[in-house]
C-alpha positions in Angstrom: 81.3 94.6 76.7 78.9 98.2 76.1 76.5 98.2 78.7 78.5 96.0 81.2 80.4 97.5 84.5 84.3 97.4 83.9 84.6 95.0 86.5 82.6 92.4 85.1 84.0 93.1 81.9 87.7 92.4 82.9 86.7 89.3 84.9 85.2 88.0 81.8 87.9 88.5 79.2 90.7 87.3 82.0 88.7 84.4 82.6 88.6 83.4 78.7 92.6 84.1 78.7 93.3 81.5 82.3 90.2 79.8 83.2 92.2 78.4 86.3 92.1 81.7 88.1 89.8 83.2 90.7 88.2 87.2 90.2 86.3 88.3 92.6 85.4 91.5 91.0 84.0 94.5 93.3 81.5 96.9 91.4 81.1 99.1 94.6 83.2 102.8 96.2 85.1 101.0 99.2 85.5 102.9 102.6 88.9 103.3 103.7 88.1 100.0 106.2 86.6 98.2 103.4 89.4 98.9 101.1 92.4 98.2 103.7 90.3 95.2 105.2 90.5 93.8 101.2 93.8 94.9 100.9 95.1 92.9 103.8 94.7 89.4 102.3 96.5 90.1 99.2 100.3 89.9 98.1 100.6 93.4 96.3 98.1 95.4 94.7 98.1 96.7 91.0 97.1 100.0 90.7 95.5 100.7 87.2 93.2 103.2 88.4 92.8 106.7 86.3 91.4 108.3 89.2 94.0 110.3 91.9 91.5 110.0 94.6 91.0 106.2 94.2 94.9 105.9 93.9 95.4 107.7 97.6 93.1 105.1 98.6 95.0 102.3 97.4 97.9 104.2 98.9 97.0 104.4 102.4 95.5 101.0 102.7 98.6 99.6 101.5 100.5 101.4 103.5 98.5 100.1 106.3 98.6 96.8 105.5 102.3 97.1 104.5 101.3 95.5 100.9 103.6 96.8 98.5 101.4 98.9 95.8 102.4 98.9 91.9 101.2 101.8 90.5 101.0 102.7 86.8 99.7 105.7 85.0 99.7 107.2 81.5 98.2 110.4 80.1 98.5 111.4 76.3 101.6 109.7 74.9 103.8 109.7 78.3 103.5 106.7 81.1 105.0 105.9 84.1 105.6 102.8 86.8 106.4 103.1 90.4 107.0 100.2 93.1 105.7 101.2 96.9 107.1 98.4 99.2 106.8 100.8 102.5 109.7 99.9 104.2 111.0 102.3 106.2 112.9 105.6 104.8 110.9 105.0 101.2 107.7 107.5 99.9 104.5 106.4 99.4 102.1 107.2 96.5 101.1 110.4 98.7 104.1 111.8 98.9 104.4 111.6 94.7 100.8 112.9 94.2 101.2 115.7 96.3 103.7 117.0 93.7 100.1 117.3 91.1 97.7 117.9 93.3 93.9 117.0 92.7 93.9 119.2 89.8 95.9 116.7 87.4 94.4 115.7 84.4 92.8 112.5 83.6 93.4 110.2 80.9 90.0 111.3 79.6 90.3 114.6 79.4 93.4 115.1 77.9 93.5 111.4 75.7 96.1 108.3 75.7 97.9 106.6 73.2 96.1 103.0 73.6 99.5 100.9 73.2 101.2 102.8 76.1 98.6 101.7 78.5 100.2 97.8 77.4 103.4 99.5 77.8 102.9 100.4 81.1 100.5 97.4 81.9 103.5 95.2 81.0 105.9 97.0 83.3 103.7 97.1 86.2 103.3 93.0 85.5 107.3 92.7 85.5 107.6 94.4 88.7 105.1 92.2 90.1 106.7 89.1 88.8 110.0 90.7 90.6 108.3 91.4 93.8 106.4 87.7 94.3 109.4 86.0 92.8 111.8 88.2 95.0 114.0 88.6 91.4 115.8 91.4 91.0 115.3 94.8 92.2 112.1 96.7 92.3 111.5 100.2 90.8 110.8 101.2 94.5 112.0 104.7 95.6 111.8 105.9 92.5 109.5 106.7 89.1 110.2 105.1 85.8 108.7 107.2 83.3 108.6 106.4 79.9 107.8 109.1 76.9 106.0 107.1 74.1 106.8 109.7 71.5 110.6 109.2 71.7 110.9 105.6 73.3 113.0 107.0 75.8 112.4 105.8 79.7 113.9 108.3 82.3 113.9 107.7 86.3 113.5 110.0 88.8 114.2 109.2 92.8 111.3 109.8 95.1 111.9 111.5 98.4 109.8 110.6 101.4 108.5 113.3 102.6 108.3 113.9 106.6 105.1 115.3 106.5 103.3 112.9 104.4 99.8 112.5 106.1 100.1 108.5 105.1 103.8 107.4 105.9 105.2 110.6 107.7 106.2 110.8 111.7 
């Protein structure tokens, strides 16, 4: 809805889709503490951010509350899906967004393709299914990337790396 925060927003039209379903939405910047502290009491987290500072976030709270993270992105016509589970040996988000740096672009200032975000929406809900359900085998350790302008996914192993500030020794 114009003029409403996002958060509300989503909570609205999620609630009109499964009335039977709890949102607490948070309109506010979270402190690391904050953010790990409302991390903690969850499953997994989704991570549907477009923002590489708000995703490191995510990252080390998860890590520190050993919640697996789902992470999606998608910039211009190309998207991509990986599974965190932190267990031990496997990368965290850190490790991948060290690879772009702070200077990547964001999804508004180089455009996406609005069905790719469902594209990659819908992949980021099968993994979840897979990781609550314990079905099948996460896209952990890895990054699924799909390129919208041939339909072609490709996957790419992750390598921890030893001197990650988040999950290395």
């Amino acid at each position: 809805t114009v003029g409403q925060p996002k958060v509300e927003s989503a909570r609205d039209a999620l609630a009109r889709i499964n009335p039977h379903i709890t949102i607490t939405p948070v309109n506010a910047r979270l402190d690391d503490d904050a953010m790990t502290s409302l991390i903690a009491g969850h499953s997994l987290v989704l991570d549907c951010t477009d923002n590489v500072s708000v995703r490191n976030q995510l990252n080390a709270g998860c890590y520190t509350a050993k919640v697996p993270l789902i992470s999606g992105a998608a910039i211009r016509m190309e998207g991509q899906v990986t599974v965190f589970t932190y267990r031990e040996n496997e990368p965290c988000y850190r490790c991948l967004s060290r690879l772009f740096g702070e200077n990547a672009l964001t999804c508004v200032e180089a455009g996406v393709m609005a069905p790719l975000i469902g594209v990659i929406g819908s992949l980021q809900a099968m993994e979840a299914i897979k990781l609550l359900a314990h079905y099948g085998q996460p896209a952990s350790g890895k990054i699924v990337m799909y390129d919208a302008m041939t339909c072609q996914f490709r996957e790419m192993k992750l390598m921890r790396n030893p001197g990650c500030e988040v999950c290395g020794q």
